[in-house]
PyMOL Python script that loads the backbone (N, CA, C, O; Angstrom):
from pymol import cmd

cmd.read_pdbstr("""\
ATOM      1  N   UNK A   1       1.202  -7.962  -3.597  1.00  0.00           N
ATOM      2  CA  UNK A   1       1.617  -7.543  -4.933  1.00  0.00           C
ATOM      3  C   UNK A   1       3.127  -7.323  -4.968  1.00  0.00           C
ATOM      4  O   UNK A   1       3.736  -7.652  -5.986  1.00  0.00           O
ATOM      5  N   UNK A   2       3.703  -6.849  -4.046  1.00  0.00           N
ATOM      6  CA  UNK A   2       5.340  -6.661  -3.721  1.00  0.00           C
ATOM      7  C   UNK A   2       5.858  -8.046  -4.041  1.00  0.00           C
ATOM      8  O   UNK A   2       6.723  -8.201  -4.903  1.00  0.00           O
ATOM      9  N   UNK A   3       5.351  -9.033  -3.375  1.00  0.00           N
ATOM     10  CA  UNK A   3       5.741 -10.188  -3.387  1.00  0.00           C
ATOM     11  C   UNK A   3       5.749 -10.537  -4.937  1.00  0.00           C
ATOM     12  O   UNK A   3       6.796 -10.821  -5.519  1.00  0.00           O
ATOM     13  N   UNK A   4       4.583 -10.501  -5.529  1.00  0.00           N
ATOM     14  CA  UNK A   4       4.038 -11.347  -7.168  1.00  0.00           C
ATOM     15  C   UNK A   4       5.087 -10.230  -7.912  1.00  0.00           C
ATOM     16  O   UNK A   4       5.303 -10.536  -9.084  1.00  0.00           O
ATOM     17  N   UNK A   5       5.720  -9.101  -7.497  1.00  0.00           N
ATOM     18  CA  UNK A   5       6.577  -8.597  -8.329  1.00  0.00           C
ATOM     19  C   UNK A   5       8.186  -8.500  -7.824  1.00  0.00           C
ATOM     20  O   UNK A   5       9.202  -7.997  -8.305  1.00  0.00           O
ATOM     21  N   UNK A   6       7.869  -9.249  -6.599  1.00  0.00           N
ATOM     22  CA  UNK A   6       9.691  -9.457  -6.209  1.00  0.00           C
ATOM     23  C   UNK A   6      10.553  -8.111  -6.366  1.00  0.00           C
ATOM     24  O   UNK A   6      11.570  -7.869  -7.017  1.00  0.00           O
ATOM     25  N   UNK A   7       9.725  -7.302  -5.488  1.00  0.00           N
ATOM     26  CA  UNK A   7       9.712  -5.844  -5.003  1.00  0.00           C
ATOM     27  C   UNK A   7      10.210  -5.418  -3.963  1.00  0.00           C
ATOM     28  O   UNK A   7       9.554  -4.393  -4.149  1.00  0.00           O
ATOM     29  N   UNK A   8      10.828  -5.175  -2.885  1.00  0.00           N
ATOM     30  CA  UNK A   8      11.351  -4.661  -1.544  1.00  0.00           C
ATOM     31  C   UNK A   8      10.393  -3.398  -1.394  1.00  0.00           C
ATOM     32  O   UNK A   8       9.968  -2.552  -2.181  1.00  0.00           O
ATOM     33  N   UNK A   9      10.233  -3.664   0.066  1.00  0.00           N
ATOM     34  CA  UNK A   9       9.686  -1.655   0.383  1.00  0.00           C
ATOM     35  C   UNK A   9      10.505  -0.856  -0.048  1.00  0.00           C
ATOM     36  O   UNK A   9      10.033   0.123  -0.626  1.00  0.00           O
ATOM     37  N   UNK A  10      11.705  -0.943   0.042  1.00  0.00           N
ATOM     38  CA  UNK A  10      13.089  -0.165  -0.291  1.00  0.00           C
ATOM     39  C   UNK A  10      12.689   0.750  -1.484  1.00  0.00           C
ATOM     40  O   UNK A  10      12.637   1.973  -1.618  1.00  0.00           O
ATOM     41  N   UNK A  11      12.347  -0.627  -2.549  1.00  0.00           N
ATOM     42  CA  UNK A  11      12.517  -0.084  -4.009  1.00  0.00           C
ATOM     43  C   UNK A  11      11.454   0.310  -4.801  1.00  0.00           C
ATOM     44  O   UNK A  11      11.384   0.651  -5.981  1.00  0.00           O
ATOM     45  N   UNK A  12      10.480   0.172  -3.742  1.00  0.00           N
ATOM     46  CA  UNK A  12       9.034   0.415  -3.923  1.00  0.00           C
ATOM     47  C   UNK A  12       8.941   1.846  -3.509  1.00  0.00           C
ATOM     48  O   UNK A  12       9.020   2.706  -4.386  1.00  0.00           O
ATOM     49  N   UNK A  13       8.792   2.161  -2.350  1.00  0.00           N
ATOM     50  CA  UNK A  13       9.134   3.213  -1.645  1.00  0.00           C
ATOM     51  C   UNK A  13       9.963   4.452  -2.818  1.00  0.00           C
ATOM     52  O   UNK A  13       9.349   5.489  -3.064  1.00  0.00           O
ATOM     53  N   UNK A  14      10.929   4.283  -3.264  1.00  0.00           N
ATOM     54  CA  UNK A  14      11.614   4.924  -3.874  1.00  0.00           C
ATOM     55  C   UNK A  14      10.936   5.044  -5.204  1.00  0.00           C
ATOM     56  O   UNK A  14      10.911   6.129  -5.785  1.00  0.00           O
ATOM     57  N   UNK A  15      10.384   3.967  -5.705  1.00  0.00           N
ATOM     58  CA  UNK A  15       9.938   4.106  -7.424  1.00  0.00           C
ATOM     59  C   UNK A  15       8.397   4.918  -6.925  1.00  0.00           C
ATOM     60  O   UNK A  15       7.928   5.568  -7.859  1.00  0.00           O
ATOM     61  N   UNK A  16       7.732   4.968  -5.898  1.00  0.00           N
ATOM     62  CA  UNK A  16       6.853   5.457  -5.778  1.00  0.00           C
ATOM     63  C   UNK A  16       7.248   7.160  -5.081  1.00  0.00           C
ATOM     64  O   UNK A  16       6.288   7.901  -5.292  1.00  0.00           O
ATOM     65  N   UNK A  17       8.162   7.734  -4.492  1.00  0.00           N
ATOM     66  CA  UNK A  17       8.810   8.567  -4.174  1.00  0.00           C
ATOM     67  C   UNK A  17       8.202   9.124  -2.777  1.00  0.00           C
ATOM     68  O   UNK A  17       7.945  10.300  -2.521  1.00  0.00           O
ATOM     69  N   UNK A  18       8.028   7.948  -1.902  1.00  0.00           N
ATOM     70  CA  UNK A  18       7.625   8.557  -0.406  1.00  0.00           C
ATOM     71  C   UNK A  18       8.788   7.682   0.943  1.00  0.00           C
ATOM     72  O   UNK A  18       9.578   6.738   0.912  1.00  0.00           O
ATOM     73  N   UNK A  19       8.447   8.359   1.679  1.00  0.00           N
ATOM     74  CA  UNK A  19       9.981   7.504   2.769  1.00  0.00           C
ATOM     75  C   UNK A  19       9.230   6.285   3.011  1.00  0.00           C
ATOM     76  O   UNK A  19       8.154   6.088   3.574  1.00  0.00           O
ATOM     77  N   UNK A  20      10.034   5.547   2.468  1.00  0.00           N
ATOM     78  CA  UNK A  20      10.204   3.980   3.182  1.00  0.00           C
ATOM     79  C   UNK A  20       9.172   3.980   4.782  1.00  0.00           C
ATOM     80  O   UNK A  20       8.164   3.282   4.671  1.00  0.00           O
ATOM     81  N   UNK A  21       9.321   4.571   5.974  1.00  0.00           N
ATOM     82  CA  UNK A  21       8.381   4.860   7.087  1.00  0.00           C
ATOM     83  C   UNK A  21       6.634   5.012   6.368  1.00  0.00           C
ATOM     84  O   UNK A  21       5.700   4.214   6.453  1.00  0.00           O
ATOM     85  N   UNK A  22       6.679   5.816   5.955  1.00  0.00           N
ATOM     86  CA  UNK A  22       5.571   5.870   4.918  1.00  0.00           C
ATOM     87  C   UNK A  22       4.532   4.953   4.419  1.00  0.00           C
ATOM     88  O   UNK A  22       3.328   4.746   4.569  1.00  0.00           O
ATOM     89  N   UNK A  23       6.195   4.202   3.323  1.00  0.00           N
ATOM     90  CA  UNK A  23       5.457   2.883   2.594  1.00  0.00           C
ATOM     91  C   UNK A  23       5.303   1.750   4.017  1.00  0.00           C
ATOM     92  O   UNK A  23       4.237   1.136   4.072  1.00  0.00           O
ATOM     93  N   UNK A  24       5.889   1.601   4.646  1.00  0.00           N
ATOM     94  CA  UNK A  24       5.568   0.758   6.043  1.00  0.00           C
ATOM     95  C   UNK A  24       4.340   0.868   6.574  1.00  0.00           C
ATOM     96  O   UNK A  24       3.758  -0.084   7.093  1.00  0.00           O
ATOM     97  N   UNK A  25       3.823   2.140   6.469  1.00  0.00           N
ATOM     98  CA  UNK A  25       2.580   2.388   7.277  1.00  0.00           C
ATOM     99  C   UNK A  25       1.580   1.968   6.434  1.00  0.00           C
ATOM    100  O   UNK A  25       0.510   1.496   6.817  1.00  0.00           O
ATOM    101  N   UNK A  26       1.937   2.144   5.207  1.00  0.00           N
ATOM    102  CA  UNK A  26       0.655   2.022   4.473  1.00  0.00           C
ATOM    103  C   UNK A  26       1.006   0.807   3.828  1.00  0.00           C
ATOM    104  O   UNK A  26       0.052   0.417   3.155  1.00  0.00           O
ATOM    105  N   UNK A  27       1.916   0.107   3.766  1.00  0.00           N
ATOM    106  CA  UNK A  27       2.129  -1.503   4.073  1.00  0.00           C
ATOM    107  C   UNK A  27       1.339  -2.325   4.916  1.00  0.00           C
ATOM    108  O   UNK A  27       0.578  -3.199   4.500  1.00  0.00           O
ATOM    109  N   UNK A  28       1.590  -1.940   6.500  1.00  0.00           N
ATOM    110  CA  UNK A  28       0.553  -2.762   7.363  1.00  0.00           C
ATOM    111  C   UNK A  28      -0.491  -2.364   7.933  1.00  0.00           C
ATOM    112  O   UNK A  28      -0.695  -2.332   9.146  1.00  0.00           O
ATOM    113  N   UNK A  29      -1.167  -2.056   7.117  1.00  0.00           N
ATOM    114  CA  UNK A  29      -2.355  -1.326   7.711  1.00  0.00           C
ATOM    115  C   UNK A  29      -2.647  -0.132   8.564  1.00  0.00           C
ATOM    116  O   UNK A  29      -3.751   0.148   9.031  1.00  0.00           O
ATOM    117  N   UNK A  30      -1.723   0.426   8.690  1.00  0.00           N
ATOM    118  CA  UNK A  30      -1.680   1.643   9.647  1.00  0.00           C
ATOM    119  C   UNK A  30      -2.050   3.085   9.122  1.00  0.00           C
ATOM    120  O   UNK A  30      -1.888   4.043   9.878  1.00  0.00           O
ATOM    121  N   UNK A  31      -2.454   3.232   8.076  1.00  0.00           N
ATOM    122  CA  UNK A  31      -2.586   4.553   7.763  1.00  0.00           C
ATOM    123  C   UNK A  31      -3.949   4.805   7.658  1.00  0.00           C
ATOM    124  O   UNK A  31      -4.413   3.826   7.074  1.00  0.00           O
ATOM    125  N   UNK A  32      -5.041   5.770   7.966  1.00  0.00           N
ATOM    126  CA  UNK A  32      -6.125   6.327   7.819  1.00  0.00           C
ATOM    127  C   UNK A  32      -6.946   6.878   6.580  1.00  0.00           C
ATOM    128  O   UNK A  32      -8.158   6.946   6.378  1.00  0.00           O
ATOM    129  N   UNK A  33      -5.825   7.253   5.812  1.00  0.00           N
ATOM    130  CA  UNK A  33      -6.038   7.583   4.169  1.00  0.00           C
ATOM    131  C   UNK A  33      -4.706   7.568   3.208  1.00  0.00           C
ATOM    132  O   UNK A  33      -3.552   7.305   3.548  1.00  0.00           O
ATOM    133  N   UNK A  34      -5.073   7.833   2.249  1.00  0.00           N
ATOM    134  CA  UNK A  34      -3.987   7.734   1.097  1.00  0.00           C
ATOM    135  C   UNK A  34      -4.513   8.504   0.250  1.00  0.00           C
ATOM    136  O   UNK A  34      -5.730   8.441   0.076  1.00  0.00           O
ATOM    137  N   UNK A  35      -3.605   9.550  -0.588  1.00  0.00           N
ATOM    138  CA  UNK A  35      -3.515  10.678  -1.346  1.00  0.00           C
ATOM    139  C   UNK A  35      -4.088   9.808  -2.891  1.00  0.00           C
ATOM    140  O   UNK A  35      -3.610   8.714  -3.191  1.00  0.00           O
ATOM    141  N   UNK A  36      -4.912  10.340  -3.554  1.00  0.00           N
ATOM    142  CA  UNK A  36      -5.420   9.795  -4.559  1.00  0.00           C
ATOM    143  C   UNK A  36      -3.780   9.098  -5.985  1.00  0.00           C
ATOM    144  O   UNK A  36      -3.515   8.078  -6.622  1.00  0.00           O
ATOM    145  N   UNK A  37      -3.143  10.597  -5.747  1.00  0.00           N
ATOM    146  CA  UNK A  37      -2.133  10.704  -6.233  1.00  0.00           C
ATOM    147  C   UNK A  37      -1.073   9.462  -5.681  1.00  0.00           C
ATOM    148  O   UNK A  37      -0.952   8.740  -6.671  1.00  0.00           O
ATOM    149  N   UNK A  38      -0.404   8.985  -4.774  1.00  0.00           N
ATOM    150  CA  UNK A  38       0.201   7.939  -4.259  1.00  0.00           C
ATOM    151  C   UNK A  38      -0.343   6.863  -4.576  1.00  0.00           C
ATOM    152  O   UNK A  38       0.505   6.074  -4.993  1.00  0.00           O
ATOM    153  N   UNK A  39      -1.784   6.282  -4.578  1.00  0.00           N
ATOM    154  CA  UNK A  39      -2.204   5.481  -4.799  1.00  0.00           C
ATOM    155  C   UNK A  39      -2.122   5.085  -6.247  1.00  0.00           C
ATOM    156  O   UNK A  39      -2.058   3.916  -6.626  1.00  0.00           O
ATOM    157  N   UNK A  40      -2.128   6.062  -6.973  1.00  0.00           N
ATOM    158  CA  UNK A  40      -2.166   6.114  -8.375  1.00  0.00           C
ATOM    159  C   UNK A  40      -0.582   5.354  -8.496  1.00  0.00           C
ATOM    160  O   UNK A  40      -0.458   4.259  -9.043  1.00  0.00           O
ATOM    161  N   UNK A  41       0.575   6.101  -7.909  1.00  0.00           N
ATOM    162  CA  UNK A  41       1.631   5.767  -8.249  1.00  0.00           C
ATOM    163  C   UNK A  41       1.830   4.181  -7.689  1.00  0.00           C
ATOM    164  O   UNK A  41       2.018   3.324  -8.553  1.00  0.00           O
ATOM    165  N   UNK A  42       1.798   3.794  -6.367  1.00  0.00           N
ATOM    166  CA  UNK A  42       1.428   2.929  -6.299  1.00  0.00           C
ATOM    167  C   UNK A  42       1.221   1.859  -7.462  1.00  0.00           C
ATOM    168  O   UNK A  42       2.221   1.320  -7.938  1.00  0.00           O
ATOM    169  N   UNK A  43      -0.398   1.449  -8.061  1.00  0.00           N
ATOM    170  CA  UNK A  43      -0.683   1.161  -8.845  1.00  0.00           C
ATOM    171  C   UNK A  43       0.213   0.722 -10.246  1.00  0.00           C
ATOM    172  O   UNK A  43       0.325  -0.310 -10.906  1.00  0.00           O
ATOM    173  N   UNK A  44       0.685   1.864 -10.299  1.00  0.00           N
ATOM    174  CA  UNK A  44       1.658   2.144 -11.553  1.00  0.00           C
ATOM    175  C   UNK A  44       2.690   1.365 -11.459  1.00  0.00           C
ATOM    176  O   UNK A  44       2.875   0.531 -12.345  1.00  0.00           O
ATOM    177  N   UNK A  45       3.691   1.485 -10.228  1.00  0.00           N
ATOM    178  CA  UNK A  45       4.808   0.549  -9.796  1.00  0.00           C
ATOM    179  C   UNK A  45       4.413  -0.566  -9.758  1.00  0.00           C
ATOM    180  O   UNK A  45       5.312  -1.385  -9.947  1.00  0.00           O
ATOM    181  N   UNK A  46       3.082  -1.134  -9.532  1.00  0.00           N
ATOM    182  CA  UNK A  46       3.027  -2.680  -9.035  1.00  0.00           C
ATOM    183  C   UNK A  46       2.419  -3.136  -9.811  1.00  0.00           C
ATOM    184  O   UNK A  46       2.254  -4.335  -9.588  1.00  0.00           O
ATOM    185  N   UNK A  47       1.533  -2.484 -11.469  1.00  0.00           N
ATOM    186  CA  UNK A  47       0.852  -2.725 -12.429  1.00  0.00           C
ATOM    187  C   UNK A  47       0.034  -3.616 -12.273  1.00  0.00           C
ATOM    188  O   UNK A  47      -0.022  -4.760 -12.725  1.00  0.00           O
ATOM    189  N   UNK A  48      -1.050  -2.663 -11.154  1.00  0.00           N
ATOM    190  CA  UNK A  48      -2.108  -3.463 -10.725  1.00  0.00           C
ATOM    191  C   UNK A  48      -3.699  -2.519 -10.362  1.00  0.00           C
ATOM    192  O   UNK A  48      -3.845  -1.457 -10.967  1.00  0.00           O
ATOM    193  N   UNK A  49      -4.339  -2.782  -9.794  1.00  0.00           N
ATOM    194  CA  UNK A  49      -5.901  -2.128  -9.552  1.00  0.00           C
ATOM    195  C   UNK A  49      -5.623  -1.766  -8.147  1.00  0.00           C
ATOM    196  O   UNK A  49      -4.700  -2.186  -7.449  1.00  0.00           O
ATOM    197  N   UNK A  50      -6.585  -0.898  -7.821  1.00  0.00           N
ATOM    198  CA  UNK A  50      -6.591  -0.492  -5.996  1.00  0.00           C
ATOM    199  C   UNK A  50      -6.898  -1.725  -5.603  1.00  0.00           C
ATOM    200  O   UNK A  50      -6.345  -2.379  -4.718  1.00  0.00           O
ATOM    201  N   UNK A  51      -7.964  -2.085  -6.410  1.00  0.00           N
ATOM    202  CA  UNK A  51      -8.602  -2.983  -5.341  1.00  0.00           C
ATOM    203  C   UNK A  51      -7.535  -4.375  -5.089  1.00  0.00           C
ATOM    204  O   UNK A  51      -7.725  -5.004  -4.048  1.00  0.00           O
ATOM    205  N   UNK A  52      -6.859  -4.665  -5.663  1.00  0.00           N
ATOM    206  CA  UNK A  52      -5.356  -5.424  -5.579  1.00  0.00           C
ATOM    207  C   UNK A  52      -4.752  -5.191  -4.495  1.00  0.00           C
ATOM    208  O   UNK A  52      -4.285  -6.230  -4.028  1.00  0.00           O
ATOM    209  N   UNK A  53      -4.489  -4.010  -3.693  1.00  0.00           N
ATOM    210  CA  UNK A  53      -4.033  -3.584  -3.086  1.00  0.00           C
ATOM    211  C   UNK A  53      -4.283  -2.897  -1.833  1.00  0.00           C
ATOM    212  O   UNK A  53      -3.386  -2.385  -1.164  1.00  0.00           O
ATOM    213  N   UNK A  54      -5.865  -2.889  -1.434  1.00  0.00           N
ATOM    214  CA  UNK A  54      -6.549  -1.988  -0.775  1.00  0.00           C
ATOM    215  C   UNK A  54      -8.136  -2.766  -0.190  1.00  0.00           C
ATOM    216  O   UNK A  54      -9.087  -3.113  -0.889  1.00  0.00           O
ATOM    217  N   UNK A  55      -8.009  -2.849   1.032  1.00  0.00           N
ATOM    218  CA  UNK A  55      -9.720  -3.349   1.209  1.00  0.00           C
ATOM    219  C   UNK A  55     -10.305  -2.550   2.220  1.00  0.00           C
ATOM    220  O   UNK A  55      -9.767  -1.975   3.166  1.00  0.00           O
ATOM    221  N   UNK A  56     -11.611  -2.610   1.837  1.00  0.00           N
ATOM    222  CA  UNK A  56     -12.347  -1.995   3.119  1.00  0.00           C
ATOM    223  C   UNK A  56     -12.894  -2.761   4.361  1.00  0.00           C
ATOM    224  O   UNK A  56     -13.571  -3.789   4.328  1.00  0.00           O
ATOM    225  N   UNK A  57     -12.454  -2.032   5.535  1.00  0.00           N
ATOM    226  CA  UNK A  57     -12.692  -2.800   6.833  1.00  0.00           C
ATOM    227  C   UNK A  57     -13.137  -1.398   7.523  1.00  0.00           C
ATOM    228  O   UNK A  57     -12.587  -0.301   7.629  1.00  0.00           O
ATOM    229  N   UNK A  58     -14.857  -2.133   8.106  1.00  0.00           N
ATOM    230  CA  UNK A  58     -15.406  -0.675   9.171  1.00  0.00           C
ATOM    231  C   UNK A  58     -14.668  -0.561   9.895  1.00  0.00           C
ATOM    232  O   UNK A  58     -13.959  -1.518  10.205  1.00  0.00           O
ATOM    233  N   UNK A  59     -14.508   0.825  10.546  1.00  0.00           N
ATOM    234  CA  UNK A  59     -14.166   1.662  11.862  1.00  0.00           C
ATOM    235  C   UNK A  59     -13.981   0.587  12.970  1.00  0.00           C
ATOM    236  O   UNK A  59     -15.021   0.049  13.352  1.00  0.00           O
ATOM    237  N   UNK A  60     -12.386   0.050  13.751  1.00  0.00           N
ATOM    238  CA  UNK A  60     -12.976  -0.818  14.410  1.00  0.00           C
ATOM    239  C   UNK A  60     -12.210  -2.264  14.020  1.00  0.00           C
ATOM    240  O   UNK A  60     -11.440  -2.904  14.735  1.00  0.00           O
ATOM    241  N   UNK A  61     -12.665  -2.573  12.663  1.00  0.00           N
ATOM    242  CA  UNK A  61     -12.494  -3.905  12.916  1.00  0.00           C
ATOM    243  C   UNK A  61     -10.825  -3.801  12.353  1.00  0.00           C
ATOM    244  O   UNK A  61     -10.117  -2.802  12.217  1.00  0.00           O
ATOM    245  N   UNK A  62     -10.522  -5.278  12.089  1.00  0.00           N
ATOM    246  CA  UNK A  62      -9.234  -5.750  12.323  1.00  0.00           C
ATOM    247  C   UNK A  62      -9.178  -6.925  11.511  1.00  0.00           C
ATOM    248  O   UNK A  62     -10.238  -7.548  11.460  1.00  0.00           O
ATOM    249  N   UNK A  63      -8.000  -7.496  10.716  1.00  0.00           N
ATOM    250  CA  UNK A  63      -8.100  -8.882  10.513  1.00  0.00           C
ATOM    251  C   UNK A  63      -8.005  -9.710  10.996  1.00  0.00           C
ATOM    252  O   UNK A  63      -8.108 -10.824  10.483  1.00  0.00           O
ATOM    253  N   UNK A  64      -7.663  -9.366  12.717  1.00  0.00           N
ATOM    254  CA  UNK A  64      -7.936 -10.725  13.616  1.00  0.00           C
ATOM    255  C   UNK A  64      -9.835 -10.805  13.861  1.00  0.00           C
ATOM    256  O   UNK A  64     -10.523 -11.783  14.154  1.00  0.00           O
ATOM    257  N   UNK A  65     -10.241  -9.381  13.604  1.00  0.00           N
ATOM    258  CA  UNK A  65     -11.615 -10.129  13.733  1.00  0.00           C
ATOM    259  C   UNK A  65     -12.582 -10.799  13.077  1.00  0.00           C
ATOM    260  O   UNK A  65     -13.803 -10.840  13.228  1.00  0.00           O
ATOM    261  N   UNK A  66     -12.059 -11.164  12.547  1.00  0.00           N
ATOM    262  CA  UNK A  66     -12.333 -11.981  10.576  1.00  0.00           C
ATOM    263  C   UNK A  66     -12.524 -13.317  10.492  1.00  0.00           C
ATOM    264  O   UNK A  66     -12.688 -13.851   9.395  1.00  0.00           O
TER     265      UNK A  66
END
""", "prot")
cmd.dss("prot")
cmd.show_as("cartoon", "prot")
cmd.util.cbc("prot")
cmd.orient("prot")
């Protein structure tokens, strides 16, 4: 979605108001949860759905195991 809106983490990060480290983590898959609230903002900045932005993968797996 960054991309389809020609977005930087930079400016994403900032219009969403969390550190750049942050938006990275929850960029590549690294984060465990997300605040209902962030996600919301999220959303808002990239004028899009969670599910746009968000998939579910069990405990475990990976997209190399796909």
């Amino acid at each position: 979605m960054m991309a389809k809106r020609k977005m930087s983490l930079g400016e994403l990060s900032e219009r969403v108001d969390i550190t750049p480290a942050n938006m990275s983590i929850l960029k590549n898959g690294k984060a465990k949860a997300i605040r209902f609230s962030t996600l919301e903002a999220v959303c808002r900045v990239l004028d899009c759905q969670p599910g746009d932005i968000i998939e579910y993968r069990p405990d475990g797996e990976d997209k190399s195991n796909q």
